[in-house]
C-alpha positions in Angstrom: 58.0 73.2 117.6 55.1 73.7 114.9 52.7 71.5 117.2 53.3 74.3 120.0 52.6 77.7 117.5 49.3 75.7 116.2 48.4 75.2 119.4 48.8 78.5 120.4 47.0 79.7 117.6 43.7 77.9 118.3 43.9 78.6 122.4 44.1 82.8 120.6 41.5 81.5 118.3 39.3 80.6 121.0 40.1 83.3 123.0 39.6 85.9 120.7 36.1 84.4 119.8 34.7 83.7 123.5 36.0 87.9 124.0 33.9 89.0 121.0 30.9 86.4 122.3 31.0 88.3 125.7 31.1 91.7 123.9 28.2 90.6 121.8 26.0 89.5 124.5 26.6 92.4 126.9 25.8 94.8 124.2 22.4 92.5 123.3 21.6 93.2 127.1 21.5 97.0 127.2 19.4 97.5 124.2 15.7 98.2 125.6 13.2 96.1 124.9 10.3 96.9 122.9 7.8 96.5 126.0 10.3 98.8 127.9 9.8 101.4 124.7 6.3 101.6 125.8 5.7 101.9 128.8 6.9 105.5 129.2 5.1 106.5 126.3 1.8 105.2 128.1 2.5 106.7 131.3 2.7 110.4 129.3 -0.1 109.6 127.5 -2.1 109.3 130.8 -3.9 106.5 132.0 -6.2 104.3 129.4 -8.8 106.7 127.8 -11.8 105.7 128.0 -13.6 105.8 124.1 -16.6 107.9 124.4 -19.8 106.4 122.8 
């Protein structure tokens, strides 16, 4: 009987961690990237200014 409650125990164990692993990696995935940052602030800035000599 105690075999069958550890075992249950580490299957919840497991569980529990592959849940929070998922809920990690989909929140990793919507953060934007720094490139992504960017780009929007170059496109309102205008094309690339050319420097004047």
């Amino acid at each position: 009987m105690n075999s069958i409650i550890f075992l249950s125990y580490v299957i919840l164990f497991w569980a529990a961690l592959f849940v929070f692993a998922l809920w990690t990696c989909s929140r990793a995935l919507r953060v934007p990237t720094e490139a992504e940052l960017e780009h929007p602030a170059e496109e309102a800035d205008g094309a690339h200014p050319v420097p004047s000599h």
